[in-house]
ZAKOLLO-340013 format. One line per field, with one value per residue (C-alpha): residue number from 1; y, x, z. Coordinates in nm, 3 decimals. Example, Ala and Ser with C-alpha at 12.3 -4.5 7.8 and 13.67 -1.06 7.14 Angstrom:
// ZAKOLLO-340013
num = c(1,2);
Y = c(-0.450,-0.106);
X = c(1.230,1.367);
Z = c(0.780,0.714);
END
This chain:
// ZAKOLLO-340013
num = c(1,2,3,4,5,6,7,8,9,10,11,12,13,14,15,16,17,18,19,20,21,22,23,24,25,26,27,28,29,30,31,32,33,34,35,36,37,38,39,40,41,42,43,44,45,46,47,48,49,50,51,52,53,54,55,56,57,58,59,60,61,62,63,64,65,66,67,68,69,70,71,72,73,74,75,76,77,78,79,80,81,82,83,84,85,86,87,88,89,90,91,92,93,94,95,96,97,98,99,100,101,102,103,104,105,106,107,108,109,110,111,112,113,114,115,116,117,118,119,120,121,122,123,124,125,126,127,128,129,130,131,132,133,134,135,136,137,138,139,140,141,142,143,144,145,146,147,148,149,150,151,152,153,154,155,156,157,158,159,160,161,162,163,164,165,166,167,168,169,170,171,172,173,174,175,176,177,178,179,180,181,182,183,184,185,186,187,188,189,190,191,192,193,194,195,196,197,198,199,200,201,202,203,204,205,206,207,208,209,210,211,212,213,214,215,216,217,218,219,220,221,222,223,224,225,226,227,228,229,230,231,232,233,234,235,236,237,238,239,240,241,242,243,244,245,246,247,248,249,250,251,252,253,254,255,256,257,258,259,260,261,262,263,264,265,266,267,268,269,270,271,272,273,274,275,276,277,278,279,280,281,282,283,284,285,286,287,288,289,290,291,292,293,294,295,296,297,298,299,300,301,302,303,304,305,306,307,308,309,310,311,312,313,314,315,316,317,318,319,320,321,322,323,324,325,326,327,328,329,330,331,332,333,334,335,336,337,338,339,340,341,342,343,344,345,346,347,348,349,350,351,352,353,354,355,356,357,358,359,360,361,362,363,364,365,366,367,368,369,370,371,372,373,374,375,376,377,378,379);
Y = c(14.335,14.001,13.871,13.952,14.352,14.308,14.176,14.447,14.685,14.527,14.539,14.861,15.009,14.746,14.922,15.311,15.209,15.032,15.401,15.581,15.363,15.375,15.744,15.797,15.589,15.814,16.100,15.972,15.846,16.257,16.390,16.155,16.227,16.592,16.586,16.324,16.591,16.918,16.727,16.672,17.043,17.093,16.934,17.058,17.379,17.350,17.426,17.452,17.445,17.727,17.713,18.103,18.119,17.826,17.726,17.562,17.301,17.237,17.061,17.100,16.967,17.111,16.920,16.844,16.593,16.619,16.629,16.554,16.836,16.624,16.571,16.968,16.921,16.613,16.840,17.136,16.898,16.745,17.069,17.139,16.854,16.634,16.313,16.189,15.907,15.785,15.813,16.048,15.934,16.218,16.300,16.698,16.717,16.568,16.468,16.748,16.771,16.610,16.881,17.204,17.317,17.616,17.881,17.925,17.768,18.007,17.893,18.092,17.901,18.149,18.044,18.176,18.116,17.825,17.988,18.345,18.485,18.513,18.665,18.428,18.095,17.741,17.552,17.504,17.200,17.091,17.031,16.722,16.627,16.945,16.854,17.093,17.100,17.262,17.276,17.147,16.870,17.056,17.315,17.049,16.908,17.241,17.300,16.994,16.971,17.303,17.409,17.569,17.772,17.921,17.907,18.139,17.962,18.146,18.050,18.289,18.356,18.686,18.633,18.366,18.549,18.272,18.284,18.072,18.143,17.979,18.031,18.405,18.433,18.570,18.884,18.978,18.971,19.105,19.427,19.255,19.320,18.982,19.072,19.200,19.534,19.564,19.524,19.779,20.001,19.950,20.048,20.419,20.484,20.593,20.331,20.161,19.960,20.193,20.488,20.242,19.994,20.083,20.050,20.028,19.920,19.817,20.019,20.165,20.116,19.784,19.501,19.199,19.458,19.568,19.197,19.112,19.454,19.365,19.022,19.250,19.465,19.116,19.039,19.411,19.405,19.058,19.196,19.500,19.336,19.097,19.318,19.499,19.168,19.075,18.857,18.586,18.490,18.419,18.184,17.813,17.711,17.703,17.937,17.776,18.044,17.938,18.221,18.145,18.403,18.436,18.731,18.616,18.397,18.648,18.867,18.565,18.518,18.874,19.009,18.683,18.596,18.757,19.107,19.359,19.391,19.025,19.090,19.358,19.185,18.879,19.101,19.257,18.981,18.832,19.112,19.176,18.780,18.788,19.040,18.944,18.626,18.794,19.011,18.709,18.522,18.808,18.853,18.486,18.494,18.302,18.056,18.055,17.813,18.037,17.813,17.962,17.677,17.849,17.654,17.745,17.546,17.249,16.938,16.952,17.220,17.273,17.328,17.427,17.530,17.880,17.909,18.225,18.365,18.336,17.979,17.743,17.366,17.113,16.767,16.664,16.363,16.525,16.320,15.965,15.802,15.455,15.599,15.488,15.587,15.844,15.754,15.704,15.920,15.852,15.879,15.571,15.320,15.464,15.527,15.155,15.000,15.267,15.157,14.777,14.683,14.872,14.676,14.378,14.448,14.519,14.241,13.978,14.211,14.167,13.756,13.775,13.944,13.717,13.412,13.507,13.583,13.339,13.079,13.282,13.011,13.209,13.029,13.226,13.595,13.883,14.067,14.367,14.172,14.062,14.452,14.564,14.285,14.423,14.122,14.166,14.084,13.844,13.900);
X = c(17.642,17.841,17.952,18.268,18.162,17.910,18.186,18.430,18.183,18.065,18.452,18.491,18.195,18.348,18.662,18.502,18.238,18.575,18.781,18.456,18.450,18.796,18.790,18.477,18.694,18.951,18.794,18.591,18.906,19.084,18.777,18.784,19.148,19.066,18.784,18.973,19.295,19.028,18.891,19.281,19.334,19.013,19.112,19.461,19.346,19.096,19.075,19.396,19.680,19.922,20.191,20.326,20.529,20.731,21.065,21.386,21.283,20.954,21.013,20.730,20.823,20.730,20.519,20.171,20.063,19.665,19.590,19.241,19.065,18.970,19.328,19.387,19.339,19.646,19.865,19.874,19.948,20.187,20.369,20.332,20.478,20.235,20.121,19.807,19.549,19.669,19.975,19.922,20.107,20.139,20.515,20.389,20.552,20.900,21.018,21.205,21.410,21.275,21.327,21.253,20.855,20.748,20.626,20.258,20.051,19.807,19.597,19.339,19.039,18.924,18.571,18.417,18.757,18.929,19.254,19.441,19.727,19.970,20.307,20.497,20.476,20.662,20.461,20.131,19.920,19.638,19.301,19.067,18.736,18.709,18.506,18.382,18.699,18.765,19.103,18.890,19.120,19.433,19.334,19.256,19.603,19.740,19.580,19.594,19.958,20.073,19.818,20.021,20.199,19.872,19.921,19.702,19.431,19.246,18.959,18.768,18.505,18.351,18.087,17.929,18.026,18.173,18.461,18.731,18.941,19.206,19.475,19.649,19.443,19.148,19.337,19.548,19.242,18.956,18.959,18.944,18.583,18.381,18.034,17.974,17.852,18.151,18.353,18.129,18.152,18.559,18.528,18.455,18.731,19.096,19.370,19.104,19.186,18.908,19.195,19.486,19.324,19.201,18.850,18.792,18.485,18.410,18.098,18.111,17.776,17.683,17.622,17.804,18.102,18.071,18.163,18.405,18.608,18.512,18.750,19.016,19.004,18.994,19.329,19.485,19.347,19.529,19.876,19.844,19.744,20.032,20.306,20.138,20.206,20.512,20.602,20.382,20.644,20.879,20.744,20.800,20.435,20.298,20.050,19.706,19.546,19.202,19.046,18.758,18.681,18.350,18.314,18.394,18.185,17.935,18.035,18.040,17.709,17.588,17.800,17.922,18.327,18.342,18.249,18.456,18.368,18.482,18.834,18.890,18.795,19.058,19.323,19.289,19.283,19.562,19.783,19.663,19.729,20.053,20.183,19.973,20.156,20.463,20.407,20.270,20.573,20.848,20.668,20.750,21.055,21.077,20.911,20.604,20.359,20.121,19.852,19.603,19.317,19.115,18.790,18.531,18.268,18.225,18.074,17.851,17.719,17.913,17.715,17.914,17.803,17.971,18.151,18.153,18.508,18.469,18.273,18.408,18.498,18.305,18.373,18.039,17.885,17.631,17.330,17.376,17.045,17.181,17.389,17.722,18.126,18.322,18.545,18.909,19.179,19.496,19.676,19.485,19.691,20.002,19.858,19.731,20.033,20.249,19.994,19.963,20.341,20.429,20.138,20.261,20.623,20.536,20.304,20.636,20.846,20.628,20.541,20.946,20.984,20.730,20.882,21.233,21.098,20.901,21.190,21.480,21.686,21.637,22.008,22.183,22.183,22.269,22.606,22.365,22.253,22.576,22.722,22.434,22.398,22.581,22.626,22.711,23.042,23.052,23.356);
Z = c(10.281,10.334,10.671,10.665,10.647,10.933,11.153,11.048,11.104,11.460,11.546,11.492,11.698,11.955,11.927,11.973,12.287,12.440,12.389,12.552,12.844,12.936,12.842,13.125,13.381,13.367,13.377,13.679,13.827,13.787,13.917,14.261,14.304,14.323,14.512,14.792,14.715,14.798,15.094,15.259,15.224,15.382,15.644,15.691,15.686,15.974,16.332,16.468,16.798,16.766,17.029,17.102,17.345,17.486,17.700,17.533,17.782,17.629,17.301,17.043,16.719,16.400,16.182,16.074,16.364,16.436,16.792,16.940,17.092,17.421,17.479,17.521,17.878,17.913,17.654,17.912,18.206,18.057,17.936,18.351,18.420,18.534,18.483,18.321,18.330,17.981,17.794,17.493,17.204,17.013,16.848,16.864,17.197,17.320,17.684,17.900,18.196,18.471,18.714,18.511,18.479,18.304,18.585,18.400,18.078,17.919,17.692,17.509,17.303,17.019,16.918,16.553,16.342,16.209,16.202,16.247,16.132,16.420,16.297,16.477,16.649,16.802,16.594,16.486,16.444,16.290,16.558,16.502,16.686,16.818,17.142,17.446,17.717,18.047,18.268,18.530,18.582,18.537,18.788,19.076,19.017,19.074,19.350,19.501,19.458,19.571,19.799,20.094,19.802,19.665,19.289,19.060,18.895,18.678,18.412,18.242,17.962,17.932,17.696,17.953,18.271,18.370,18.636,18.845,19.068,19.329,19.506,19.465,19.171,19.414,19.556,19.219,18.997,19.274,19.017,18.722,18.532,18.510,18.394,18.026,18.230,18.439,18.111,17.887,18.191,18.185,17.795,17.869,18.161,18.155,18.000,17.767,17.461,17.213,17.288,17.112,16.851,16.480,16.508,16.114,16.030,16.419,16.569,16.967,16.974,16.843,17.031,16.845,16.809,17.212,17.315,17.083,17.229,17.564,17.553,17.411,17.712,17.971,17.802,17.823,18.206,18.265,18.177,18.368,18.686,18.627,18.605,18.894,19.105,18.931,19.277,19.094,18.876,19.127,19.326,19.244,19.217,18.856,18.743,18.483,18.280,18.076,17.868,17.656,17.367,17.123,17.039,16.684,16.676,16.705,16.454,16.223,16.339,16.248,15.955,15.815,15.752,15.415,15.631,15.665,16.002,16.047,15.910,16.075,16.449,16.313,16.274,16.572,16.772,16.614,16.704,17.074,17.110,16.968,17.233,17.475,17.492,17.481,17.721,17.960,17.844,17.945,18.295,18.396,18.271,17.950,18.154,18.004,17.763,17.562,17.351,17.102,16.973,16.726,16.689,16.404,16.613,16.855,16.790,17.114,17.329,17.672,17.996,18.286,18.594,18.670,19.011,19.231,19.355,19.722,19.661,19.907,19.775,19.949,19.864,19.859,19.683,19.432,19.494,19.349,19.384,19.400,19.672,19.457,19.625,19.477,19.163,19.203,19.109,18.954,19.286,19.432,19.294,19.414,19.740,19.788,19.735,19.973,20.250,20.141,20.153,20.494,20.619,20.518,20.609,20.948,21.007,20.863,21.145,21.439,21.334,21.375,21.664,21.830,21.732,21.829,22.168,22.202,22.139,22.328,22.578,22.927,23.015,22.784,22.961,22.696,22.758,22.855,23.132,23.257,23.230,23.436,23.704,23.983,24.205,24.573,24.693,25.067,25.235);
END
């Protein structure tokens, strides 16, 4: 062969390795577009905020906005009306009227599910970081703020026995079962929720099954001691509701999501939450913030330490070894500089006074004097 056929030759296997290349780069470059494309709708499709029941006054935009879970807590005080430690710039939620509050926020945390299908909504968005979080914070601003009013606290999970109460909250819901026995027990009597729901594939007798109907009764038990009190509503304190629900979560646990037993539990959930939020929503009047976070599972463990109803508060320092003051509130600020300026304005009026007095001209008498000096007439 001359050179001139090797090089034709070497140019054309040039040519074909060339066409393979670019044909593996794009084929590599499709497949990472649909794998970054699967991962977005993974992630849109995740844990998730669904706003029920709202107020015309409480503006929640539709849209696709990810909110953290640790800012749950400043969401629901700022829906109250309150203020919080740090401004939360999140477009989900609009500014209201300044002087209209909704009467009571509700917000129920479903653990085991990333999502349910609630018939209908506000708005839903999309949950990210999905971090351990208690009202804790909320609930002292409630109380702290309308104390000699009384509002109704309440925070509740079943399937931990755990239990909080303030205010009101500790004479409406004396009756209302706490302990998974109390609840089980509640099962088997007169007005409960076995009589009403389709059971399906959902056994009596089984344990997994036993709680997740159990947290369906707490939330038929809620309403009906509500619109036994229905004088709640009226009063111009607002209410804080904080109910905690895993019994999902267990029968993920046991049966697995693709069970029937699973499906079954999600759409009965979905349904008692839809009217139990608008049943909670009617009873205040349309003045009412109902908030569903479905969770499939947090990032961290929570340990809380469980507080009895008749528990007194004690503002006690819990044993610092370095014996360290307590921390600040958000109040402090606002309080230092009420309490630094009148000191300072008085001390400028007193240094005033003082000098005035101290340089008054004793020749000069005041007309006050002369009106009251009564001087005796000689004849």
């Amino acid at each position: 062969m001359t050179n001139a056929e090797n090089s034709l030759i070497r140019n054309v296997l040039l040519m074909k390795s060339l066409k393979e290349t670019s044909a593996l780069m794009f084929r590599s470059k499709k497949e990472s577009r649909s794998f970054y494309s699967s991962v977005f709708t993974l992630s849109v499709h995740g844990d998730s905020l669904t706003v029920l029941q709202a107020p015309e006054f409480v503006s929640f935009q539709k849209g696709d906005w990810p909110v953290s879970g640790e800012k749950i807590p400043d969401l629901v005080a700022l829906t109250m009306g309150f203020s919080v430690q740090e401004d939360l710039s999140w477009p989900g939620l609009q500014a209201g009227p300044l002087f209209q509050r909704p009467r009571a926020n509700v917000l129920v945390v479903v653990r085991g599910a990333d999502s349910l299908a609630l018939p209908q909504s506000v708005a839903s968005y999309p949950l990210e970081n999905p971090v351990p979080f208690t009202m804790d914070s909320v609930a002292e601003t409630v109380h702290s703020l309308f104390a000699e009013d009384t509002p109704v606290v309440l925070q509740l999970a079943p399937s931990e026995e755990r239990l909080y109460m303030l205010g009101k909250a500790n004479a409406v819901f004396e009756d209302l079962p706490v302990t998974l026995q109390q609840i089980r027990a509640r099962l088997s009597q007169d007005g409960s929720v076995l009589a009403s729901l389709p059971l399906n594939s959902l056994s009596r007798n089984a344990e997994a099954d036993l709680l997740f109907l159990s947290e369906v009764q707490v939330l038929h038990d809620i309403t009906a001691l509500l619109q036994r009190h229905r004088h709640l509503a009226k009063d111009h304190s607002p209410d804080l509701y904080s109910l905690e629900l895993s019994g999902l979560e267990e029968l993920s646990r046991l049966y697995g999501q693709d069970s029937p037993q699973y499906r079954d539990a999600a759409a009965i959930l979905a349904s008692v939450l839809q009217k139990f939020g608008e049943d909670v929503y009617g009873l205040y009047g349309n003045s009412a913030v109902v908030e569903v976070v479905t969770v499939k599972t947090f990032e961290a463990p929570l340990t809380r330490k469980s507080r009895s109803i008749l528990q007194s508060r004690q503002a006690t320092n819990t044993g610092s070894p370095y014996n360290l003051a307590y921390k600040y509130n958000f109040q402090y600020a606002v309080v230092f500089n009420i309490v630094l300026w009148l000191m300072i304005g008085l001390a400028l009026a007193v240094i005033a006074i003082a000098y005035n007095l101290w340089n008054m001209d004793p020749g000069y008498d005041s007309i006050i004097y002369r009106m009251t000096n009564q001087k005796i007439r000689m004849d």
